[in-house]
N, CA, C and O atoms as a GROMACS GRO file, in nm:
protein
  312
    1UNK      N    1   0.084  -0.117   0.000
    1UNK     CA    2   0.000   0.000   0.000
    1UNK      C    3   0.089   0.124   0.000
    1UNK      O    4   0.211   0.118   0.017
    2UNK      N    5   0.032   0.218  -0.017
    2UNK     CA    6   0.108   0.378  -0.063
    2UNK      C    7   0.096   0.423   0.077
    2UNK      O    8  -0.017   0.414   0.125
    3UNK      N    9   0.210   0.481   0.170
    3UNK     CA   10   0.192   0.572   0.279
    3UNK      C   11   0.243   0.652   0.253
    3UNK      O   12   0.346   0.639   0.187
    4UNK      N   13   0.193   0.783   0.292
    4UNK     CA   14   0.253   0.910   0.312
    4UNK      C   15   0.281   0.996   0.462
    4UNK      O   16   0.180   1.049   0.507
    5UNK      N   17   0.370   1.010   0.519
    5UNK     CA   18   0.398   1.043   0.657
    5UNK      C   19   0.409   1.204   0.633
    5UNK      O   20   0.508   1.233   0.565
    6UNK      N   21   0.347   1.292   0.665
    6UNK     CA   22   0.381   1.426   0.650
    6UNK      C   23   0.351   1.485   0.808
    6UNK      O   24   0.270   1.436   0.886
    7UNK      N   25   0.440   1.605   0.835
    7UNK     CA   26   0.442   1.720   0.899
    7UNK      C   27   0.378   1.842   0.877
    7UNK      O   28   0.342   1.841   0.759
    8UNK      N   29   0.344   1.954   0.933
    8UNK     CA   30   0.296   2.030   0.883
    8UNK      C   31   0.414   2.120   0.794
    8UNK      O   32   0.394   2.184   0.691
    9UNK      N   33   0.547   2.102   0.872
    9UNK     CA   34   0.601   2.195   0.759
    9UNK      C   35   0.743   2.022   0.683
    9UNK      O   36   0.863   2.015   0.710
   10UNK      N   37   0.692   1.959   0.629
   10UNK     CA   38   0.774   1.863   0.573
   10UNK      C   39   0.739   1.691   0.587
   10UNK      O   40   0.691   1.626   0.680
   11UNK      N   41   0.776   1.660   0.481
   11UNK     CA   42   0.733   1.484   0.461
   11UNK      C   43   0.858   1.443   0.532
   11UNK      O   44   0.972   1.482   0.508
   12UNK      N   45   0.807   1.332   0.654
   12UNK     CA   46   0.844   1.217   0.704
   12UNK      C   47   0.883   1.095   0.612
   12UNK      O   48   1.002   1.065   0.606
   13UNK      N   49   0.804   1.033   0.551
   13UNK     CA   50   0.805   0.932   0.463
   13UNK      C   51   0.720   0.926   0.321
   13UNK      O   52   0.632   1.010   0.303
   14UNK      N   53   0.745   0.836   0.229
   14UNK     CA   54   0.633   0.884   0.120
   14UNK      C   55   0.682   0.716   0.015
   14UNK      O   56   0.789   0.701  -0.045
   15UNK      N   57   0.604   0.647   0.020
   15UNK     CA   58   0.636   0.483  -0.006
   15UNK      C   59   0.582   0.384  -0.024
   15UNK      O   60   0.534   0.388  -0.138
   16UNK      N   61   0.559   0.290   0.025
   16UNK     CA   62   0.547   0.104  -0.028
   16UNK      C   63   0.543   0.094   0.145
   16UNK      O   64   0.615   0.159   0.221
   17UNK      N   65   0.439  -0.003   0.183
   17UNK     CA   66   0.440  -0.019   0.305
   17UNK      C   67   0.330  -0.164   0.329
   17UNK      O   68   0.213  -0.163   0.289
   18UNK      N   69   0.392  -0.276   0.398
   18UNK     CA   70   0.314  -0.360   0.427
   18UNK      C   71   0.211  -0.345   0.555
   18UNK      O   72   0.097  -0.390   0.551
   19UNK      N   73   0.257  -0.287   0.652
   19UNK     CA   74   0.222  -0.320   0.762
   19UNK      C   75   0.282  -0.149   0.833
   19UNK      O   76   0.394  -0.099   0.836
   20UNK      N   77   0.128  -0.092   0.890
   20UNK     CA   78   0.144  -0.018   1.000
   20UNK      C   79   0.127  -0.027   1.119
   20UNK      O   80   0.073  -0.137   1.124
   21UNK      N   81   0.133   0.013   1.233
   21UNK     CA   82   0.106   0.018   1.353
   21UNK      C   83   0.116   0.165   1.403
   21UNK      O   84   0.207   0.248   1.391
   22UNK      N   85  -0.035   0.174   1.477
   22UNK     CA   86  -0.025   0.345   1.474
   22UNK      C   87  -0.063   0.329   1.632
   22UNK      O   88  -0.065   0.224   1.695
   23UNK      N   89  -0.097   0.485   1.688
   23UNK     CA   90  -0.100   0.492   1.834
   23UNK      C   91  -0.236   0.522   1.876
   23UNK      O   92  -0.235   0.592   1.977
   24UNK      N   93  -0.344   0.496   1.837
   24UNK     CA   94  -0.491   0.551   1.812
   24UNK      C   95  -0.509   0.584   1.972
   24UNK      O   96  -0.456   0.529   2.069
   25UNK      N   97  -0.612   0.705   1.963
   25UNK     CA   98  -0.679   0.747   2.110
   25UNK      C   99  -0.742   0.673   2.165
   25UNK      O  100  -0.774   0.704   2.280
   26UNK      N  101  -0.786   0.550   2.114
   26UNK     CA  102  -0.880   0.436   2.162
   26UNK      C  103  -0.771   0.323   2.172
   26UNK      O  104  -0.790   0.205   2.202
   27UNK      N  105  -0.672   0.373   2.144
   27UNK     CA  106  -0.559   0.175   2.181
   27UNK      C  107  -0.487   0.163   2.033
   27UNK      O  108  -0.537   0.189   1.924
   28UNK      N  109  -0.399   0.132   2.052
   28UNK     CA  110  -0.272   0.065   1.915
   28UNK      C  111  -0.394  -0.010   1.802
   28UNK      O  112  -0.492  -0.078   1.832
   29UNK      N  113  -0.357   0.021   1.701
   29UNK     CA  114  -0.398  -0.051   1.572
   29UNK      C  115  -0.325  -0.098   1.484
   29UNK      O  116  -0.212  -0.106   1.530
   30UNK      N  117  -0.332  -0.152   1.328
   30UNK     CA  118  -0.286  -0.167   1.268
   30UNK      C  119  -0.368  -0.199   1.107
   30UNK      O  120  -0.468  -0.257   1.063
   31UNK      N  121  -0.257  -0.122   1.060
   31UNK     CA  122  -0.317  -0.112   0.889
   31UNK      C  123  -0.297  -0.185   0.812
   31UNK      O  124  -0.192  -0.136   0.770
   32UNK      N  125  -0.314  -0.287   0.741
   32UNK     CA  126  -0.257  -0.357   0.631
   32UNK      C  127  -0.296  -0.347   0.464
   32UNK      O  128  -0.309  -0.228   0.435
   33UNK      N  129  -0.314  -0.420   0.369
   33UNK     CA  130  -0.279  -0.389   0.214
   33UNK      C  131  -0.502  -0.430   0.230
   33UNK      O  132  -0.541  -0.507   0.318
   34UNK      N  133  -0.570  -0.384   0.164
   34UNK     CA  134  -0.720  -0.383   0.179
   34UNK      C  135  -0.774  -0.334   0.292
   34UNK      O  136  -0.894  -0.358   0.306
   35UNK      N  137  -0.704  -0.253   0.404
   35UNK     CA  138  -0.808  -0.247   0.516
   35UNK      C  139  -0.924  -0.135   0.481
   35UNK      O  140  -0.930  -0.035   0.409
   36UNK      N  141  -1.023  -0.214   0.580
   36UNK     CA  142  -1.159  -0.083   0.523
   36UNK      C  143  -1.110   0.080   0.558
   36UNK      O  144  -1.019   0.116   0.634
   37UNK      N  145  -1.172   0.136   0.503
   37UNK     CA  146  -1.126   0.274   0.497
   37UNK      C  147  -1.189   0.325   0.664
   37UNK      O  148  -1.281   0.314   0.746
   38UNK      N  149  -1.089   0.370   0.641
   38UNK     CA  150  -1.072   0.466   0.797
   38UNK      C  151  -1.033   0.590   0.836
   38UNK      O  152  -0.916   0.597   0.800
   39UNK      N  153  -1.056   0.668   0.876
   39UNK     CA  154  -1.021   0.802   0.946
   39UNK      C  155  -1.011   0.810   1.157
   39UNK      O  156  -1.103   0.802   1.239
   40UNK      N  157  -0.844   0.830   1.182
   40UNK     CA  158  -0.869   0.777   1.303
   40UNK      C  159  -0.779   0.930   1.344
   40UNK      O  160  -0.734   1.009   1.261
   41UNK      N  161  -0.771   0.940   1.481
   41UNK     CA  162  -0.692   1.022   1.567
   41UNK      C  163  -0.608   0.946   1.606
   41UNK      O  164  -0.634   0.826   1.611
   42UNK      N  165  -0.504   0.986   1.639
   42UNK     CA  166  -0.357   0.911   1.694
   42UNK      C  167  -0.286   1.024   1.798
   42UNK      O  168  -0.283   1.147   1.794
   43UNK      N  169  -0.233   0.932   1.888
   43UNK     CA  170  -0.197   0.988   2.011
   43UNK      C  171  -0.073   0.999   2.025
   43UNK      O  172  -0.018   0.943   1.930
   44UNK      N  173   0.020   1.056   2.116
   44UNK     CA  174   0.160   1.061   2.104
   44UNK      C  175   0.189   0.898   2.171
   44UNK      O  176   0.144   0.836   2.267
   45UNK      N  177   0.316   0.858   2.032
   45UNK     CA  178   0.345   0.700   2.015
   45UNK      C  179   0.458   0.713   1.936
   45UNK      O  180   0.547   0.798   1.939
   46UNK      N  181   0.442   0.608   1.858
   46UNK     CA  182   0.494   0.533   1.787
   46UNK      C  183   0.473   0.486   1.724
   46UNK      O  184   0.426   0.374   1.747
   47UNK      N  185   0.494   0.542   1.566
   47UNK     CA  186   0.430   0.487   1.438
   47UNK      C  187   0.536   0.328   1.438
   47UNK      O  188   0.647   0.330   1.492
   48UNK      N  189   0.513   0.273   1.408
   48UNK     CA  190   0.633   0.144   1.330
   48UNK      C  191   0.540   0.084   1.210
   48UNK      O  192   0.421   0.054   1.203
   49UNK      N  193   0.633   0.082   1.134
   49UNK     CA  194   0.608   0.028   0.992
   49UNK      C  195   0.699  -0.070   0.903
   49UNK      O  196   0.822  -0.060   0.899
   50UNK      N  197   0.614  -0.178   0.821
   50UNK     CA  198   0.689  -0.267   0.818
   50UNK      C  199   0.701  -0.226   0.643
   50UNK      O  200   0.598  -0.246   0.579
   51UNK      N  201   0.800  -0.180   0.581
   51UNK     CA  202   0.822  -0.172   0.456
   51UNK      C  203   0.831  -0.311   0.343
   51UNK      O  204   0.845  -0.425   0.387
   52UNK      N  205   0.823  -0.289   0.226
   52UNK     CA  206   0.824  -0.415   0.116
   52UNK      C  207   0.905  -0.478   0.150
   52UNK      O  208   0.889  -0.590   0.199
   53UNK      N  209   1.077  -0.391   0.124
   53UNK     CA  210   1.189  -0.526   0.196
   53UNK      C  211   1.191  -0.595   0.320
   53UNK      O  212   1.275  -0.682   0.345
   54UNK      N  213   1.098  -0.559   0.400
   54UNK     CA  214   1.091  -0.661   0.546
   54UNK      C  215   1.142  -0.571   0.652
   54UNK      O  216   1.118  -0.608   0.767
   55UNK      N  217   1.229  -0.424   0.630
   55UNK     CA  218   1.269  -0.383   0.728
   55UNK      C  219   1.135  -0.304   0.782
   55UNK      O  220   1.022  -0.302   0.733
   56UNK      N  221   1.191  -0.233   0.914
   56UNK     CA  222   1.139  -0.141   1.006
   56UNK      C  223   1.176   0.016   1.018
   56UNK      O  224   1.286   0.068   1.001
   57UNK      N  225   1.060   0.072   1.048
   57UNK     CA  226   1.107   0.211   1.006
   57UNK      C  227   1.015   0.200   1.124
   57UNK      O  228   0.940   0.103   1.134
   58UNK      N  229   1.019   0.311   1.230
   58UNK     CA  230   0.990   0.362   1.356
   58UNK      C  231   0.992   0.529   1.358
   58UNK      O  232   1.100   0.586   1.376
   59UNK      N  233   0.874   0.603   1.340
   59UNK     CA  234   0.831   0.768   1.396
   59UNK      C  235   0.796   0.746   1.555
   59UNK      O  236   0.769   0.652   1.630
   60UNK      N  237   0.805   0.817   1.557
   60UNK     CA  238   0.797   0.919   1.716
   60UNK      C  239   0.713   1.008   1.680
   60UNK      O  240   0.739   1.077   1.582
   61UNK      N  241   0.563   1.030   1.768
   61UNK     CA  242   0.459   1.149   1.709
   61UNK      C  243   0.421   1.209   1.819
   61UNK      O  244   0.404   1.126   1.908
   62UNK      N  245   0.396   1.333   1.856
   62UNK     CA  246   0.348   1.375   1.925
   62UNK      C  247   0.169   1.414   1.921
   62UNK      O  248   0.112   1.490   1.999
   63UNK      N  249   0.095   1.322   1.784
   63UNK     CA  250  -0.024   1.283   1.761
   63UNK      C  251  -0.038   1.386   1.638
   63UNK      O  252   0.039   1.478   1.611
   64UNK      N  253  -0.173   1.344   1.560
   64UNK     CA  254  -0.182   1.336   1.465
   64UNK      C  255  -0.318   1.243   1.389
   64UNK      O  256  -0.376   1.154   1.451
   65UNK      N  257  -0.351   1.280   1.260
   65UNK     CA  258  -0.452   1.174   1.206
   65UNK      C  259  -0.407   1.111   1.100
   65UNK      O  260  -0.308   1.135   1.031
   66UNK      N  261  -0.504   1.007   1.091
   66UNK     CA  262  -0.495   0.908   0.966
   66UNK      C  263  -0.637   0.854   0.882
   66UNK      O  264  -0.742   0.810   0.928
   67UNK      N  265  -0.604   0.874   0.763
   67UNK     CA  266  -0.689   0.828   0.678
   67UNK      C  267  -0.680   0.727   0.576
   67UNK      O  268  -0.570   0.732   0.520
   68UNK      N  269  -0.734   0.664   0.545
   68UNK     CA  270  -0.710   0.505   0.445
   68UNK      C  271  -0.826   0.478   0.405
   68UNK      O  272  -0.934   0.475   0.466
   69UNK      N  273  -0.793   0.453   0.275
   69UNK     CA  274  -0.857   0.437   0.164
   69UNK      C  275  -0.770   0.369   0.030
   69UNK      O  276  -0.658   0.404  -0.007
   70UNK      N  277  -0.871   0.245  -0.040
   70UNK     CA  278  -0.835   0.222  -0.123
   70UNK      C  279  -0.658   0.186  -0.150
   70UNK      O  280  -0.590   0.209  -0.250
   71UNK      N  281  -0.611   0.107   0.008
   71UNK     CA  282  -0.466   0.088  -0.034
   71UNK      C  283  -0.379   0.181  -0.015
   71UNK      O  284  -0.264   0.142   0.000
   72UNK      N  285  -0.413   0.379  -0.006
   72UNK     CA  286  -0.345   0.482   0.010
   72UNK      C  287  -0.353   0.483   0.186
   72UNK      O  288  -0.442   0.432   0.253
   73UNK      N  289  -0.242   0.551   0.234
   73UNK     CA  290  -0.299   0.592   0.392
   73UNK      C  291  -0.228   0.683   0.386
   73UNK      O  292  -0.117   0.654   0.343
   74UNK      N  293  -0.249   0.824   0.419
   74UNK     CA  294  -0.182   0.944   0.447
   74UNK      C  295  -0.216   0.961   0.598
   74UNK      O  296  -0.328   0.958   0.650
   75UNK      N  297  -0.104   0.979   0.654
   75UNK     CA  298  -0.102   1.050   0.792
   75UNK      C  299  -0.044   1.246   0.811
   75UNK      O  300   0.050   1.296   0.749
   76UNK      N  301  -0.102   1.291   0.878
   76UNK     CA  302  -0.028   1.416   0.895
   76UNK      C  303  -0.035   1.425   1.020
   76UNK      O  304  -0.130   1.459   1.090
   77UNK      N  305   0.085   1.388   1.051
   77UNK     CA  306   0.146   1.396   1.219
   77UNK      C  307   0.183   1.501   1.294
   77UNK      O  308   0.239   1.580   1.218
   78UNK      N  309   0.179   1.568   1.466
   78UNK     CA  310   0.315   1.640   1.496
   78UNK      C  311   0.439   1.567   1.539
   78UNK      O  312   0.543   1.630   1.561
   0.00000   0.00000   0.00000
């Protein structure tokens, strides 16, 4: 799936992504390649994400939202 990690003043990430894990106001979640579309709030955490080659990529947020749709997920974090 397509993620996009943005800031208000600059992109975090912008990519290929199997597997998210976000910090939601209601408890940890996770995104994968078809999930139903969503619009969530996220709390200060810890994004981790599992990229195509298998590695890990790890943000630090001081909260932020997320939206997914159709395979895309854009976040705009602080």
């Amino acid at each position: 799936m397509k993620v996009k990690i943005t800031k208000p003043d600059s992109t975090l990430y912008e990519g290929e992504a199997r597997l998210l894990q976000l910090p939601g106001t209601d408890g940890s979640f996770e995104i994968m390649n078809s999930h139903a579309p969503i619009i969530s709030a996220l709390k200060q955490g810890t994004i981790r994400m599992i990229v195509e080659e298998g590695q890990e990529k790890t943000f630090d947020i001081r909260g932020g939202v997320v939206k997914a749709q159709r395979n895309e997920v854009s976040l705009l974090v602080q």
